[in-house]
N, C-alpha and C positions, 0 to 999 in steps of 0.2 A: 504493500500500500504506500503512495506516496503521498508524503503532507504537502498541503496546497499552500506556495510558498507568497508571498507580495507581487500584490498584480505587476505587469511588465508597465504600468503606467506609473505606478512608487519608480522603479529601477530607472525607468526614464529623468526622472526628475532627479535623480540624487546623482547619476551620471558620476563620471571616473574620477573628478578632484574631491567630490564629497568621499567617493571610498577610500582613496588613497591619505586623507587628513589623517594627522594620528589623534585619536582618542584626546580627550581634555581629561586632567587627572582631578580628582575629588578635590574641593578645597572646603576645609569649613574653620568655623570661630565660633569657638564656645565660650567666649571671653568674658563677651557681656550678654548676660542673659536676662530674660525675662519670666515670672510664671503664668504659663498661658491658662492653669486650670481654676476652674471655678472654685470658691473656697466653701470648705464646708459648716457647719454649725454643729456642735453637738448641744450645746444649751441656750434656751431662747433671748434673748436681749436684753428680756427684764432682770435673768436669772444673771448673768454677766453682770447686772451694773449692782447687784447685791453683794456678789462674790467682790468687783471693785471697792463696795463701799465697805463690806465688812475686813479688806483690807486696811484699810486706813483706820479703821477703826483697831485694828492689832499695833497698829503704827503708836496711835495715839495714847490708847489705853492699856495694853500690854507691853510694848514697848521692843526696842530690838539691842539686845546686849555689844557693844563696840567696844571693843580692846584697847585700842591705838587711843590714847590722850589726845594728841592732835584732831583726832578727826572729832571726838566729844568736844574740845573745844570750839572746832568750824559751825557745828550743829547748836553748841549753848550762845554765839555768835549770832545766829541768827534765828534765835530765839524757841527752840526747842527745851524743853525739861530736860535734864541731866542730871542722874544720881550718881556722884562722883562713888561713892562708896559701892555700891553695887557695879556700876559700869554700863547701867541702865539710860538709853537713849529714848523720851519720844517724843514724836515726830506730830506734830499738828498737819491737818490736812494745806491749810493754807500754805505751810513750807513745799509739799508734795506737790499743791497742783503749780506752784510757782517753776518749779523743776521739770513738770514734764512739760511744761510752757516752756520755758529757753531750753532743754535739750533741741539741738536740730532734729527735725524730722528726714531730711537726705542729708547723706555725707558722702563725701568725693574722698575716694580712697585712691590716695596718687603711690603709685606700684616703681620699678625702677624702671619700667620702662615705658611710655607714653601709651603705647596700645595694649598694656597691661591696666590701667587705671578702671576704674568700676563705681561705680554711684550703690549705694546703699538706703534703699529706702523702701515701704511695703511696694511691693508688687516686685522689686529686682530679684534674683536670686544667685547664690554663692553657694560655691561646693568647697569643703574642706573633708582631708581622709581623716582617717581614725588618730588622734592625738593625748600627748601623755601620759602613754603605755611605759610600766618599768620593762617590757620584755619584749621582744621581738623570733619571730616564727616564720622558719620554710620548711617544703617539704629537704632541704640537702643538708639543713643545717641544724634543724631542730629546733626545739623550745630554749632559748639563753636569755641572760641578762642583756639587755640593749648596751651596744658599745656606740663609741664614739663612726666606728666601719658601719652601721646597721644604721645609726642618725643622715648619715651621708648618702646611704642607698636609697633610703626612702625620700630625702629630699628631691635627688636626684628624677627618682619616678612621680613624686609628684611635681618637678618643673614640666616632667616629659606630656605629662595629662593635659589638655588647654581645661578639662573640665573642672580642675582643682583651680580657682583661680586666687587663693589663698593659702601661706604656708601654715602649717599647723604646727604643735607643738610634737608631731609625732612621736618617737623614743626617748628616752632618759637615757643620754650618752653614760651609762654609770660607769662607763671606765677612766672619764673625765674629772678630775677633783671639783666642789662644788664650788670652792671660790674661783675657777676658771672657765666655769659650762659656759659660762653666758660669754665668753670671748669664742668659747670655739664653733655652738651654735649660730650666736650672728656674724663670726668670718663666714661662715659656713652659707650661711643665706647670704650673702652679699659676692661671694663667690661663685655659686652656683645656678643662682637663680634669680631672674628679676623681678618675680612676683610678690604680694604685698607680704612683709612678712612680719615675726612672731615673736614677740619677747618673754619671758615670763615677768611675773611682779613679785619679787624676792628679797624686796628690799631696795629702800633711793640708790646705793651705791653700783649697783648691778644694774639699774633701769638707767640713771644716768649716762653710764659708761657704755649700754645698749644704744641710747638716744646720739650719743657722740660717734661711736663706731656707724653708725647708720647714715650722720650729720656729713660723717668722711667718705665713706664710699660713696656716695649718693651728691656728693658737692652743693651741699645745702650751707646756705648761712642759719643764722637762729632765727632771724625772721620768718625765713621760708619754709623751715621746719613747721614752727609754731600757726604756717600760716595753713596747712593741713594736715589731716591725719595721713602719714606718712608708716606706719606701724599700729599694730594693735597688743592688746593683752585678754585673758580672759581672767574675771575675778570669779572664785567660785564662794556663797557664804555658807556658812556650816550651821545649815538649817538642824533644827530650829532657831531661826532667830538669833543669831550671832556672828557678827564681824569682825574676825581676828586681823591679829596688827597688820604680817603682808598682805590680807585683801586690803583693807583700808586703806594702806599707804601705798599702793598700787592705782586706788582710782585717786587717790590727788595727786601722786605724780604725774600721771595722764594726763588729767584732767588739766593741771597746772599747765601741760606742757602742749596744750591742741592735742594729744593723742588719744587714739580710739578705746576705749573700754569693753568688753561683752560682758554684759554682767547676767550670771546664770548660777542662780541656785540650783543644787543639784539635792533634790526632792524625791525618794522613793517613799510610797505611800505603805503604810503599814508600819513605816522604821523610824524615818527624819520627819514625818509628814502624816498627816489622818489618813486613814487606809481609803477614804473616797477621793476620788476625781478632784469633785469639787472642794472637798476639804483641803486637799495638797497643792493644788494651784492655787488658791487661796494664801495659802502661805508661801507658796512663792511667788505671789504677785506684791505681794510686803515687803517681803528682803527686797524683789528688785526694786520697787519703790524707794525704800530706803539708802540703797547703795544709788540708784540715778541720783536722787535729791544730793548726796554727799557732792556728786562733780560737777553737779548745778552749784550750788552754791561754794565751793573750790573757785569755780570760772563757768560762767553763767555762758550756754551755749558750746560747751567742751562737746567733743563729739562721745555720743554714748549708745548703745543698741541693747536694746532689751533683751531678756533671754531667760528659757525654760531648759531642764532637764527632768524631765519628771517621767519616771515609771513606778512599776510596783515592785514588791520583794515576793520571793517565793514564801509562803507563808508555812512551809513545810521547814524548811533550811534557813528560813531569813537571807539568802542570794540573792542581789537584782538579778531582775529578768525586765530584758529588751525585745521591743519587737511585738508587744503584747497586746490585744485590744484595748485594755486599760493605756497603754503608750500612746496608740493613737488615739485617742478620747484625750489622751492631757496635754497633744500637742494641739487637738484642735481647740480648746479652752484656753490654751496660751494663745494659741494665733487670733481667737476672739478677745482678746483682754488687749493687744500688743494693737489691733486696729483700732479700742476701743479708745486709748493714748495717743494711736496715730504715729507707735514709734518701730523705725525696725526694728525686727525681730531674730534671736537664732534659737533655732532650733535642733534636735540630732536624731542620728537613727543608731545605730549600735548593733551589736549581738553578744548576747551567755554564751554562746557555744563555746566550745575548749579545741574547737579543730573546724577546718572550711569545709564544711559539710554544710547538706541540704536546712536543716536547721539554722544555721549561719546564715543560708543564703534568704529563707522565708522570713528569718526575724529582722535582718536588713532591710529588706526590701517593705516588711509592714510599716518599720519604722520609719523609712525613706517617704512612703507616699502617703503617712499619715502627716510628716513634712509639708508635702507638698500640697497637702489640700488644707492642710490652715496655712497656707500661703507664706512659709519663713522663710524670710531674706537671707539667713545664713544656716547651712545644713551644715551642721559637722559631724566627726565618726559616719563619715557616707561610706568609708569603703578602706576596708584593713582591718576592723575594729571587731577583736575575740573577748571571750571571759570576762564579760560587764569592763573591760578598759584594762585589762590583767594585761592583752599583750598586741600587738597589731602582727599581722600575717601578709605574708608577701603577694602570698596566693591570692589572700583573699580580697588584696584591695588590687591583685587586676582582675578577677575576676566582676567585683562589684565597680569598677571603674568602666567597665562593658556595658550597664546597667546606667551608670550615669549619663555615658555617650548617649546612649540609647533616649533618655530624659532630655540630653540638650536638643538632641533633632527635636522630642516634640514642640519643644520653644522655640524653634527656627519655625512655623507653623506650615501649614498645608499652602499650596497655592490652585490658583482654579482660572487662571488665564486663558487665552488662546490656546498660547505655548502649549499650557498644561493641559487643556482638554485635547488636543489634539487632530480636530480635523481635516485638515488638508495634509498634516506628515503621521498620522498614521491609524487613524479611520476609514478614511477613504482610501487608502492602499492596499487593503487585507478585503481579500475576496473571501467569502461564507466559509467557512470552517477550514478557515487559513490563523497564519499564528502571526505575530509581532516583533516575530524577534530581530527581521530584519528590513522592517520600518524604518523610515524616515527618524521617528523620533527614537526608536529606541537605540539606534546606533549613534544620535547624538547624546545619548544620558545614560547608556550601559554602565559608562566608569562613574558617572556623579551620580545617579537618581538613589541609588540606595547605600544607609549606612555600611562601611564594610568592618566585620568585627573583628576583634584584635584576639578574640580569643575562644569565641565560641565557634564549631564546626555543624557546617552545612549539609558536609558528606551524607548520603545512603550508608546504610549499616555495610554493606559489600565492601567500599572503599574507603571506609572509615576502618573494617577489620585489618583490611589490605596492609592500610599503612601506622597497624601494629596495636589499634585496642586504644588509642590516650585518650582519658579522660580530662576534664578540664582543669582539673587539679596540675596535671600533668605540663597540660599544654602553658598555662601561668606559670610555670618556674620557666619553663624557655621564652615566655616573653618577658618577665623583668631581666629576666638573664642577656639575654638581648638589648634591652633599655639600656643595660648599665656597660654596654658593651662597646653599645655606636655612641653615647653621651658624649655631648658638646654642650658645655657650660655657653651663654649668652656672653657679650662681647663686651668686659669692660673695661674700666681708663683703668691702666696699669700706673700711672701716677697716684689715683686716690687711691687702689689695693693697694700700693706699696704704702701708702703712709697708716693705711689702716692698720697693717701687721706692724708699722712702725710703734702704734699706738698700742697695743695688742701687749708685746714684747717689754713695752717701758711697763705697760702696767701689772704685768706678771712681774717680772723684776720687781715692781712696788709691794706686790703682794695678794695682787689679786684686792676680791673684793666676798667678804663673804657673804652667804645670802642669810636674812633676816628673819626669825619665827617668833 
């Protein structure tokens, strides 16, 4: 039987220069994205602005414990109750809504390189992988302690991703002494990668010497620094209700200095938090209240982005568990509280599992798209992320990196033009139970019209046996293997490196810097 090929009127039209063109190869940019999906609700509007008010009301009347002297002084400053003997802060509503009033609502987050830059505000969206794991996991090399080698690999694959358009805190170099992490991670990021990147908050003398190292490679003056966020930090508080010294003195350094804050309590329901939904976003819509209000009033207008973590515990074991219906239910309640403010938001997806199995892959992925339907600006733990933050996996963040590609196309959205419907190149050319394949249009979009994946296989089981059984476990060690193989660091002025290791060098020699608890 032969299949009925494109009529001899297609063949005519596309005549000998059209065949002989070569192919246009895929281009895409995940860079700056947007969320194309509708957001969801899980509790009605009235119930939101209760859960809102009975926030402030914990602000007010229960109060939020603050460590740091300076920061109860900034807060008894502008006129907040403060019981110096207990350590007890609270917070009037009037200080609150002043604070979500001067936080910016978009922030321009300027990266090291111009077409890396990103605007933060509801509706944009940002991927970051799985972040500040003690351990690091493949299948060659096994479960270890994160080294300073393992910090470097994963940077390296997340510059390689366009989908990651933020560095994260990835591994705990732990083979790095802790008065010099913060020189080797941000040579590390300034070296390798131009995208926006990650400090911890450890204390002024560490975030200082982050902000200078940064100031250097990047050939910024103070102005220019101070004149955007140029760097980020993530503050986590130790719910219930309590803000120890380096959170606190991380968001006024920030805050102080133009730079970006994520403040995210990190809320599992049953343990740090009321075992309901609405009980546990509730108190984490307080702390973050409280921790915005602190970098509003630091520097009224400091860049700041709201942020939830909230799952539940296994109630058998007391272990978080990620991925959960309860998970997506408290990121949609966060994403309705974050609109209700008006401020971005991050939000995470994660996984328990203890290995990149199916499990891994479902609790991600619920995690991921209960993300994305309460619309948060920044995802992190999208892809790496094992044993509730225990260890990030190589595997498994190319695997779930497949998964995000896959998310940015939908936000590149559908098109329905000419072009796209098609008919004068390849409608009209395909006679009655004839095929397409070699249309007009489809030899112009064979290489571009569809995502091609980096690590999922298309194969028939025949030619998938053929060439040897791999599953995708498998085939993810030879693609980061690969990644770290062809790596080409982005192009920088060898004048600021060099002064920045200059910088680097005098202050080991001084002593380092030790981080602060």
């Amino acid at each position: 039987m032969v299949i009925s090929q494109t009529s001899e009127r297609g063949r005519r039209r596309r005549g000998r220069g059209a065949e002989a063109a070569p192919p246009p190869s895929r281009d895409v940019n995940y860079r700056q994205l947007r969320n194309p999906f509708p957001q969801m609700e899980v509790f009605p509007e009235d119930q939101i602005a209760d859960m809102h008010e009975t926030a402030l009301r914990v602000l007010q009347e229960l109060g939020v414990k603050v460590l740091l002297p300076e920061a109860r002084r900034i807060f008894a400053t502008a006129g907040a109750r403060v019981d110096e003997d207990t350590e007890m802060v609270f917070i009037g509503r009037d200080l609150v809504e002043a604070a979500v009033a001067s936080a910016p609502k978009s922030i321009a987050c300027r990266a090291g390189a111009r077409d890396r830059d990103f605007i933060l505000e509801l509706g944009s969206l940002v991927f970051q992988p799985g972040a500040g794991a003690p351990n690091a996991t493949d299948l060659e090399r096994g479960r270890r302690p994160a080294s300073g080698q393992d910090y470097i690999e994963f940077l390296k694959l997340t510059h390689h991703f366009d989908v990651f358009q933020m560095i994260s805190p990835q591994v705990e170099p732990q083979d790095v002494p802790t008065h010099l992490r913060h020189y080797f991670t941000t040579q590390a990021q300034m070296e390798l990668t131009d995208k926006f990147p990650f400090f911890f908050s450890r204390g002024t003398p560490q975030v200082l010497d982050s902000f200078e190292m940064l100031s250097i490679a990047r050939g910024l003056s103070d102005d220019e620094f101070r004149g955007n966020a140029h760097c980020y930090t993530i503050i986590n508080t130790n719910s219930p209700r309590t803000l120890d010294i380096p959170m606190a003195q991380g968001l006024i350094d920030f805050a102080r200095h133009g730079q970006m804050s994520i403040v995210t309590p990190f809320t599992l329901m049953g343990a740090m938090a009321p075992i309901t939904v609405a009980g546990a976003i509730t108190l984490s819509h307080a702390e973050a209240l409280a921790a915005v209000t602190l970098t509003q009033l630091t520097n009224p207008g400091a860049p700041v982005c709201y942020g939830t973590f909230t799952s539940n515990v296994d109630m058998k074991s007391g272990a978080p568990a990620f991925g959960t219906p309860s998970h997506f239910q408290a990121s949609l309640a966060a994403g309705q509280l974050a609109r209700f403010l008006g401020l971005p938001w991050r939000s995470a997806a994660g996984s328990a599992s203890n290995i990149n199995d199916v499990q891994a892959a479902n609790e991600n992925q619920f995690g991921l798209w209960g993300c994305l339907m309460a619309g948060a600006t920044v995802i992190i733990h999208s892809a790496g992320w094992l044993e509730g933050g225990l260890s990030v996996s190589f595997e498994k963040m190319i695997c779930d990196a497949e998964v995000l590609n896959m998310v940015a196309e939908l936000c590149a959205g559908a098109q329905a033009g000419q072009a796209e419907i098609g008919f004068d190149t390849a409608l009209s050319e395909v006679d009655p139970s004839g095929h397409f394949f070699a249309s007009t249009q489809t030899m112009e979009r064979y290489n571009t019209e569809f995502y091609q994946p980096h690590v999922h296989d298309y194969a028939n089981f025949g030619t998938w046996t053929e060439r040897g059984s791999v599953d995708a476990n498998q085939r993810a060690t030879d693609v980061w293997k690969g990644i770290l193989n062809d790596f080409k660091p982005p192009a920088g002025d060898s004048d600021r490196l060099g002064a920045l290791r200059d910088f680097i060098a005098k202050r080991t020699a001084e002593g380092g810097a030790p981080p602060e608890s």
